[in-house]
C-alpha positions in Angstrom: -35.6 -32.3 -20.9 -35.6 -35.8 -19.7 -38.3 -36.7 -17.0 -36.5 -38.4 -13.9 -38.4 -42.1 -14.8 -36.2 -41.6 -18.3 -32.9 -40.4 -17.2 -33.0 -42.9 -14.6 -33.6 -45.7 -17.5 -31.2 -43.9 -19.3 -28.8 -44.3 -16.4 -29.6 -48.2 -16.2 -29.1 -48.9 -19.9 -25.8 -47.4 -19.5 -24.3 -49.3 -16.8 -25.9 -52.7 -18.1 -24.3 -51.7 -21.4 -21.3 -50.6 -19.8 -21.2 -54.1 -17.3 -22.0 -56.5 -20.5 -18.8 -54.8 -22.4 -16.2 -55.4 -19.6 -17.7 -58.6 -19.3 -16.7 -59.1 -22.8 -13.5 -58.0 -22.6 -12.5 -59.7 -19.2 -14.8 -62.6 -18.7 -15.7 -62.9 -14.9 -14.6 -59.0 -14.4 -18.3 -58.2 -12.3 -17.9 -61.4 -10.1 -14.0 -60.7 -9.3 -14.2 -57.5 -8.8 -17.7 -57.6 -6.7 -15.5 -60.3 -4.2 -12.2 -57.6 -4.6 -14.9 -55.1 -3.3 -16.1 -57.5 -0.4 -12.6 -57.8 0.9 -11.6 -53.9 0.0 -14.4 -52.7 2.4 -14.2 -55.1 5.1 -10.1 -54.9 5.3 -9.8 -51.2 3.9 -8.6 -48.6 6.6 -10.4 -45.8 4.3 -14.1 -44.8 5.6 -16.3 -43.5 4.3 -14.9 -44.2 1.1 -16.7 -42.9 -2.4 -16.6 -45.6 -5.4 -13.7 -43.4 -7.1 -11.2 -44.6 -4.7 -12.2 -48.1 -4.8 -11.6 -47.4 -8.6 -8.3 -46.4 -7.9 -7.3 -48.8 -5.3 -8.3 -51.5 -8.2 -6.0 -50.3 -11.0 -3.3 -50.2 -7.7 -3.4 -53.8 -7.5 -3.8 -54.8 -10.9 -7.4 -55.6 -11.5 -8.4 -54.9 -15.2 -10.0 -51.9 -15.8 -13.1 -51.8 -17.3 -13.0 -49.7 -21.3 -16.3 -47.5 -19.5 -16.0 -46.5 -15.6 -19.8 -46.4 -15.4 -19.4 -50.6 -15.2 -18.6 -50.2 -11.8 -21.9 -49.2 -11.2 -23.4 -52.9 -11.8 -20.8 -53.7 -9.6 -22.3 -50.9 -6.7 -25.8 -52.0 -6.9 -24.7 -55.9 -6.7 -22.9 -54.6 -3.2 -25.3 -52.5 -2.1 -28.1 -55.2 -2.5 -26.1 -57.9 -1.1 -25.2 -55.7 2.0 -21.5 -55.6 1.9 -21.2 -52.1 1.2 -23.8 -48.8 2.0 -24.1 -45.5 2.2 -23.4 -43.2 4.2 -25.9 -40.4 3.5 -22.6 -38.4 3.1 -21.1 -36.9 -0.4 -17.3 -36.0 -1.7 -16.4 -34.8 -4.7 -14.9 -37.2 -7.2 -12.5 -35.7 -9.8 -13.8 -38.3 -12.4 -17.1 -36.5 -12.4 -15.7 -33.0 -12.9 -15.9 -32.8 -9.0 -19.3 -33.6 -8.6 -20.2 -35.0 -5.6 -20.9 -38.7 -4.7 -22.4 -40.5 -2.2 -19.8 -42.4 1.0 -19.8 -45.8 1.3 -18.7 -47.6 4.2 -18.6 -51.3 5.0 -21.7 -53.2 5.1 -23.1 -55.8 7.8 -21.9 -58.8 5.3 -18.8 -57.6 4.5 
């Protein structure tokens, strides 16, 4: 069994991996979609929200999806850092995951 330190290493190399491939296929992909996320969370009437339906809401509109999901994740941290987005100490359950529960988002202060 993976110690925590590895699997969350583990967890890191796969969404840089993940990032660096959508990046390759849609050039731009983490800014664009980082700025979609800005204006999704300040304008969007859904709150809390969990990362799955700002998925969905993407592919609504027309935004390129990424070949691996878990590139979102780059795109989490980046909001969650910069302040535009953060949690809620809430969970849902996403069906991507096999309904395992994720943490609620809801606007942040620079949104």
């Amino acid at each position: 069994m993976k110690t925590a330190g590895e699997a969350r290493q583990a967890a890191n190399l796969g969404i840089a991996s993940s990032a660096e491939h959508a990046e390759s296929d849609a050039p731009g992909w983490s800014d664009t979609v980082l700025q979609w996320l800005q204006g999704w969370a300040h304008e969007s009437r859904v709150t809390p929200f969990t990362m799955e339906e700002f998925r969905i809401a993407c592919e609504a509109f027309g935004m390129p999806a990424p070949t691996e999901s878990r590139a979102y994740g780059s795109v989490t941290r980046a909001a969650l850092r910069l302040c535009l987005i953060e949690k809620t100490g809430g969970y849902a359950p996403a069906r991507s995951s096999n309904l395992s529960a994720k943490p609620l988002y809801r606007r942040g202060p620079n949104a």
